[in-house]
Backbone bond lengths (Angstrom), bond angles and torsions (degrees), N, CA, C in turn:
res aa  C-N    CA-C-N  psi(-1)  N-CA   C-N-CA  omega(-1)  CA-C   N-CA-C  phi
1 X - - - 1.453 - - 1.535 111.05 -
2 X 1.774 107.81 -54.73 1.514 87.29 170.97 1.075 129.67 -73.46
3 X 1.258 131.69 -5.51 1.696 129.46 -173.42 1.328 89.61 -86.96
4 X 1.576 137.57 -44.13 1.420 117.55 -174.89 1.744 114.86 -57.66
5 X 1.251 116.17 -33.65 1.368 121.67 167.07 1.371 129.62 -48.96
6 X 1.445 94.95 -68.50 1.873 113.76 148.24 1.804 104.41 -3.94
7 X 1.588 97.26 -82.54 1.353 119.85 -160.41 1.383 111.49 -61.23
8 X 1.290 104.09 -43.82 1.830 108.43 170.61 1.486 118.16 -56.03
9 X 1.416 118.60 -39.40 1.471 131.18 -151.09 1.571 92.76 -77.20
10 X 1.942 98.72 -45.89 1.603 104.13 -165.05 1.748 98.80 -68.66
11 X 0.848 120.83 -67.46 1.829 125.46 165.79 1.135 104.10 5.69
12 X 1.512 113.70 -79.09 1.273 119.71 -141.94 1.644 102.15 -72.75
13 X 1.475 105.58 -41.92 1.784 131.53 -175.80 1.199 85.60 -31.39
14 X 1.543 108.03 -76.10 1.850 120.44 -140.12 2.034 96.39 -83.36
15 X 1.183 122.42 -19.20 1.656 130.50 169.63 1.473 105.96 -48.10
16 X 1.636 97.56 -49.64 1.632 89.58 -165.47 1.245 97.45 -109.96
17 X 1.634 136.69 -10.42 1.517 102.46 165.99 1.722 98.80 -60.38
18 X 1.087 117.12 -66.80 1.642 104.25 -174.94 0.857 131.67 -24.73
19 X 1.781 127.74 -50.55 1.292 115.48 172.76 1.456 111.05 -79.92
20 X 0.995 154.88 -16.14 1.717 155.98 144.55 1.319 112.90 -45.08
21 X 1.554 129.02 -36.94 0.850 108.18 -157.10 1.652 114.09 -138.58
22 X 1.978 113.10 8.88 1.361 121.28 166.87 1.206 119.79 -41.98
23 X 1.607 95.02 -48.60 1.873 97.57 -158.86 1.549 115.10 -64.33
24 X 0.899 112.82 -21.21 1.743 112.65 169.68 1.407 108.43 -108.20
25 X 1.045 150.71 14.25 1.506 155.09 -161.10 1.748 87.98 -85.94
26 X 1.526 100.95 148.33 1.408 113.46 178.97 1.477 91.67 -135.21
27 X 1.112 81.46 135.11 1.980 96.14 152.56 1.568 135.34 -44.51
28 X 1.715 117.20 -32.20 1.019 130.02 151.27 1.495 119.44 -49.69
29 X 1.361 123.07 -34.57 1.689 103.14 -177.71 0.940 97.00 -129.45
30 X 2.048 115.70 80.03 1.768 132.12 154.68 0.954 86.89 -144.44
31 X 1.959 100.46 137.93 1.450 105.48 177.22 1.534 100.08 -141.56
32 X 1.021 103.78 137.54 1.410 108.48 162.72 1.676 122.96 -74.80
33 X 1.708 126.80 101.61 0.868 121.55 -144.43 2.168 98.28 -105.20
34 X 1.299 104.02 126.94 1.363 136.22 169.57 1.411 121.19 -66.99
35 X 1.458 141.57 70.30 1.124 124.94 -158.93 1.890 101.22 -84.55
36 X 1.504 116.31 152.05 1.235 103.74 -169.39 1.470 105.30 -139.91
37 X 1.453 94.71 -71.96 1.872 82.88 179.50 1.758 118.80 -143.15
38 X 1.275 116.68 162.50 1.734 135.66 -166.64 1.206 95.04 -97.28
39 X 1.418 127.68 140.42 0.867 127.28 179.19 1.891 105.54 -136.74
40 X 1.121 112.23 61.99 1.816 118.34 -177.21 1.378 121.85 -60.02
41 X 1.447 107.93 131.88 1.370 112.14 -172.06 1.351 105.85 -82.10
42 X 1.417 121.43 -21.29 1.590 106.76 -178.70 1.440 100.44 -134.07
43 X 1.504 129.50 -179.33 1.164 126.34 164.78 1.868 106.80 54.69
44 X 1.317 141.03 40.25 1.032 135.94 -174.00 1.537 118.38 -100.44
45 X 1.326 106.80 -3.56 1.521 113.34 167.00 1.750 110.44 -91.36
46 X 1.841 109.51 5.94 1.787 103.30 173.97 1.257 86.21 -109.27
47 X 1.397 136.15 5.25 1.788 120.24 -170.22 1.328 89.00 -106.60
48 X 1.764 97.87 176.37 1.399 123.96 164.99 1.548 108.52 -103.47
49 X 1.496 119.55 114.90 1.680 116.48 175.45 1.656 122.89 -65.85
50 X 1.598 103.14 -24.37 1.365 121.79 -177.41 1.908 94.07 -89.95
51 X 1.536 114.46 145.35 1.216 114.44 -162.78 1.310 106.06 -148.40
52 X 1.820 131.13 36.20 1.309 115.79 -136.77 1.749 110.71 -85.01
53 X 1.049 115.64 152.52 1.412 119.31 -177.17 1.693 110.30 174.03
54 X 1.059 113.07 168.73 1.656 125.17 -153.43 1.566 99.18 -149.79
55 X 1.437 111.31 162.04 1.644 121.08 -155.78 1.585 108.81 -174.91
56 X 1.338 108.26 171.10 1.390 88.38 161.77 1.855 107.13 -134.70
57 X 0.951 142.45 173.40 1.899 133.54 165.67 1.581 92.40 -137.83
58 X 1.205 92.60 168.87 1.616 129.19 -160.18 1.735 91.27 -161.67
59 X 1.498 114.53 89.09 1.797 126.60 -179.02 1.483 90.83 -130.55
60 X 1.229 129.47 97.62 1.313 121.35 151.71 1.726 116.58 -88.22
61 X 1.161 91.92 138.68 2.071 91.79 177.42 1.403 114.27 -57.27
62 X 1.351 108.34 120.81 1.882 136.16 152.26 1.836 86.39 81.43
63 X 1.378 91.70 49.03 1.616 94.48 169.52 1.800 112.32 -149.94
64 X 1.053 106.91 170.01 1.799 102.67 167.56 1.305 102.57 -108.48
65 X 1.728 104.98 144.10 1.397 107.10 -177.10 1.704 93.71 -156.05
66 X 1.325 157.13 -171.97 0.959 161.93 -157.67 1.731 128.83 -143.59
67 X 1.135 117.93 152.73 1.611 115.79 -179.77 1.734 98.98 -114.99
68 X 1.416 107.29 179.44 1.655 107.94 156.48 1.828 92.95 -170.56
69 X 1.261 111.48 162.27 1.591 99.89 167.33 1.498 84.37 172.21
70 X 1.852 104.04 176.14 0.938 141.54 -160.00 1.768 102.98 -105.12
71 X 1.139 140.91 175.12 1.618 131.47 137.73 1.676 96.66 176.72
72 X 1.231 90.53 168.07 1.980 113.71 175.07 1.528 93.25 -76.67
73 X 0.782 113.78 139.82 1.694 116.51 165.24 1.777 117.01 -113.37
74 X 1.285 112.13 167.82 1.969 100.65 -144.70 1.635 88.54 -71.94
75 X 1.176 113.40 35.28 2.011 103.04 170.86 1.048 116.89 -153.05
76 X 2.010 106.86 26.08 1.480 116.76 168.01 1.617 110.91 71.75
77 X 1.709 127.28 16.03 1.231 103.71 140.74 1.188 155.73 -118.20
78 X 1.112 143.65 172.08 1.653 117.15 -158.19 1.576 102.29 -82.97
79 X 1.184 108.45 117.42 1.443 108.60 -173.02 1.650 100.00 -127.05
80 X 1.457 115.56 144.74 1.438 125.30 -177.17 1.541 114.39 -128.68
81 X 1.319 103.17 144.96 1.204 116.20 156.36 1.824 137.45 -134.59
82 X 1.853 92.02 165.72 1.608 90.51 179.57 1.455 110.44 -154.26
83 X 1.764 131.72 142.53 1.157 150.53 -156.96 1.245 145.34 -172.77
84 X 1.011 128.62 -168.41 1.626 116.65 169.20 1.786 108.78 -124.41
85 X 1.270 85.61 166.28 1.455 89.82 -169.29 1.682 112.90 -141.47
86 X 1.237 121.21 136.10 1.398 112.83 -161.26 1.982 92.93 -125.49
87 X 1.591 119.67 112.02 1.302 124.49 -159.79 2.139 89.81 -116.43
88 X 1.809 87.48 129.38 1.626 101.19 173.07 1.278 109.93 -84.53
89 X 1.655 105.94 159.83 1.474 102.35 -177.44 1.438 99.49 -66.01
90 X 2.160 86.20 176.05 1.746 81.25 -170.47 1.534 106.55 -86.54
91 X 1.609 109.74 170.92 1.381 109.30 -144.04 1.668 73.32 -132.67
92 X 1.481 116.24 164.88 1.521 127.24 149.80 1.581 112.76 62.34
93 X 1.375 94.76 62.41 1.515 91.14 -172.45 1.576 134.05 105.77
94 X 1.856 91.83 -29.61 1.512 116.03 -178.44 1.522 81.69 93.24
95 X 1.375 160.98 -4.26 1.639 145.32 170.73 1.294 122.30 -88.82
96 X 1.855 114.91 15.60 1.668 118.50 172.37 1.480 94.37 -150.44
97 X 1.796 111.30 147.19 0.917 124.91 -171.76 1.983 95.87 -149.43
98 X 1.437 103.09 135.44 1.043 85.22 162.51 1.508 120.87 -115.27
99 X 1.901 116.04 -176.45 1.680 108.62 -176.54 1.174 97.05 -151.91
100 X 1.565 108.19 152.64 1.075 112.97 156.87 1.816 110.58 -116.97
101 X 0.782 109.96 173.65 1.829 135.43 -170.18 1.514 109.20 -163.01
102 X 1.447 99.65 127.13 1.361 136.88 161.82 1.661 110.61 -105.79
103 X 1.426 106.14 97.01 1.546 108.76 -158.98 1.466 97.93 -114.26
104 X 1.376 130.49 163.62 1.505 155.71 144.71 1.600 115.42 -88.93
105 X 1.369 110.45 99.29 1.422 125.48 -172.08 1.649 109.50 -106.09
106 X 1.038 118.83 119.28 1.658 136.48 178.06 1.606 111.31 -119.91
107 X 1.641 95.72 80.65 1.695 117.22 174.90 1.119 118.23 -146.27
108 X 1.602 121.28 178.16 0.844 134.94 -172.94 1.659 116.55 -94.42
109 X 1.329 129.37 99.20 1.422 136.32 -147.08 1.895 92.71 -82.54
110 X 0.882 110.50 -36.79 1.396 112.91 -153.58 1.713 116.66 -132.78
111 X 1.361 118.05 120.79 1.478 118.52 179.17 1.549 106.70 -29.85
112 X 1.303 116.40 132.39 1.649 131.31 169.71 1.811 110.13 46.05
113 X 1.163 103.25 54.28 1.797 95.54 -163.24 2.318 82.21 -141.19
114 X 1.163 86.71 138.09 1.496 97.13 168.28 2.084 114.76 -31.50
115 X 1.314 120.85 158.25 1.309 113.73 155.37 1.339 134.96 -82.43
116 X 1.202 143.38 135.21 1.568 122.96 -162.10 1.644 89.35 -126.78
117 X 1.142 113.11 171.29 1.431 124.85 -161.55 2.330 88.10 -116.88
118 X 1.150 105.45 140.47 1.572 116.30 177.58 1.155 113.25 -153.20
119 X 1.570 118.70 130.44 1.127 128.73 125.95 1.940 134.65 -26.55
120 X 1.526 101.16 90.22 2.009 68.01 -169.85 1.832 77.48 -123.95
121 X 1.845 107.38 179.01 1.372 114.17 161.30 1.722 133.88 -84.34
122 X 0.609 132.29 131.30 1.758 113.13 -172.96 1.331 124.28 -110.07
123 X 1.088 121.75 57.09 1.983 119.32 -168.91 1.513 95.39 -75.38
124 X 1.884 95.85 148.29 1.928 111.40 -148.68 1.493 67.23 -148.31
125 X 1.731 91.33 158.47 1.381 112.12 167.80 2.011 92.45 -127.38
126 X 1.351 117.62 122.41 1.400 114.94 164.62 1.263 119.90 -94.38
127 X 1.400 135.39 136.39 0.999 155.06 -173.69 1.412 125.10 -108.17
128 X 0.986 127.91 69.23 1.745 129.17 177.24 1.172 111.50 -34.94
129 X 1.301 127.66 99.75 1.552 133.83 162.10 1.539 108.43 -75.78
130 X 1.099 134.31 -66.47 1.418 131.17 -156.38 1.872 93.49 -144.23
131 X 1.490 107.00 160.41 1.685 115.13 177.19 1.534 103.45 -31.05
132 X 1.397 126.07 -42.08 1.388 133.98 -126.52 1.724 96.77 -122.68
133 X 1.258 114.15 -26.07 1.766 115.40 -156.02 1.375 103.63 -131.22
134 X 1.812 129.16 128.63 1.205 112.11 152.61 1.508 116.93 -108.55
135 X 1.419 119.73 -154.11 1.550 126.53 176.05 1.582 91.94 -137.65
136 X 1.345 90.95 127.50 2.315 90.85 -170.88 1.980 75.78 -137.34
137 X 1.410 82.45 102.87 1.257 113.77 140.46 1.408 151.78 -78.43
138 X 1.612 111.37 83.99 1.487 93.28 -165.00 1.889 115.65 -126.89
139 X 1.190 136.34 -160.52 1.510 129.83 169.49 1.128 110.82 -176.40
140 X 1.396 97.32 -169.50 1.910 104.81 -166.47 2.105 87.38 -127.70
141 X 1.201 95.67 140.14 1.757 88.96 155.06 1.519 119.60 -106.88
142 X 1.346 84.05 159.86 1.917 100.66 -170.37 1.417 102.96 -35.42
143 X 0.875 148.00 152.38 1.365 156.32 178.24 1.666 121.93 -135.64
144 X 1.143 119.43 73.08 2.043 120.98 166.78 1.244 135.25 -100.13
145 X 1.583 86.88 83.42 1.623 81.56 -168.61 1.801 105.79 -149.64
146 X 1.499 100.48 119.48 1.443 118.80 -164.00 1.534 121.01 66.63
147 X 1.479 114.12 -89.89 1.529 120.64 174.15 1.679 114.04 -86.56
148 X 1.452 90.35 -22.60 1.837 102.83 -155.98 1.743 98.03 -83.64
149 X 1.382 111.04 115.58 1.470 110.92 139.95 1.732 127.07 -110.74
150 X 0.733 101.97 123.33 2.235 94.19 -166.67 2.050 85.97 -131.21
151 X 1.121 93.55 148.98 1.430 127.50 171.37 1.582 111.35 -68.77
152 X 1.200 135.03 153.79 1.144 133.51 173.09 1.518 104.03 -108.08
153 X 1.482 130.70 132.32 1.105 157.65 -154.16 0.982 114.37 -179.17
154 X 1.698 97.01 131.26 1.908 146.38 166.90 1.922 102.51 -85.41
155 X 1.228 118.23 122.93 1.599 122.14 170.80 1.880 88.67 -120.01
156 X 1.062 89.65 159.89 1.441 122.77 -161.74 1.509 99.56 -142.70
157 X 1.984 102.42 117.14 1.457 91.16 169.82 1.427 91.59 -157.97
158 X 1.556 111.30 154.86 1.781 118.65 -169.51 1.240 76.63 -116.84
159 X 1.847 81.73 142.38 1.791 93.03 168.18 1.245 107.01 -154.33
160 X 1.383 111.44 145.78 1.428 114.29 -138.32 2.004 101.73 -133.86
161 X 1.412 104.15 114.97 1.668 102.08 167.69 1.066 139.98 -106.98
162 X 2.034 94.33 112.38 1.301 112.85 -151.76 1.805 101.27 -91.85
163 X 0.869 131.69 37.34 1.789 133.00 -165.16 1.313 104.38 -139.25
């Protein structure tokens, strides 16, 4: 039931950024996204640091545009996501940009515990490495509050524009 939701929600997301948002779409802001590694502030001997998985984004600057992707999650399951994403102009040179994302996450939150499907926020710092490649740095903070305990975590992912 939730993955059919998942699938509907992401549909519709990435349907109408496309049709809203082809006609000005540049080739400069699609990336083929590299998922790589977890970086946990606590409990990091029950995670996995290696995180591999692949995606694609559509972030054009001082606009909304969307992510979606695949990845290992730090307890080895294939967990996916999909969202929008709102990218600042570039800052410092034009080689940092920042983003936020309002994403739909389908993982596994908790050592040996079912996967649950979430709403979470995602603020990234991007990093222009080369014409073609950045470093998008982004995480979740620790979170304790009522039912919720979550880990605080940095993800690390290169993403690269191949178009």
């Amino acid at each position: 039931m939730k993955t059919k939701i998942f699938t509907y929600i992401s549909a519709v997301i990435i349907t109408l950024t496309l049709m809203l948002g082809s006609a000005t779409a540049k080739a400069d802001n699609s990336f083929l996204v590299l998922s790589t590694l977890s970086w946990h502030f606590e409990n990091f001997d029950d995670r996995n640091a290696f995180t591999p998985g692949v995606g694609w984004e559509y972030s054009p600057s001082s606009k909304i545009g969307w992510h979606a992707g695949t990845l290992s999650d730090s307890f080895g399951y294939q967990s996916y996501y999909g969202g929008l994403v709102y990218a600042s102009k570039p800052m410092v040179y034009s080689k940092v940009r920042l983003l936020l994302g309002a994403t739909v996450v389908h993982k596994q939150y908790k050592k040996n515990a079912e996967p649950e499907t979430k709403l979470l926020p995602f603020p990234a710092v991007e990093i222009k490495i080369s014409k073609r490649s950045v470093l998008n740095i982004s995480g979740s903070p620790a979170i304790d509050y009522a039912d919720q305990k979550n880990n605080a975590v940095l993800f690390f992912q290169y993403k690269l524009n191949i178009l």
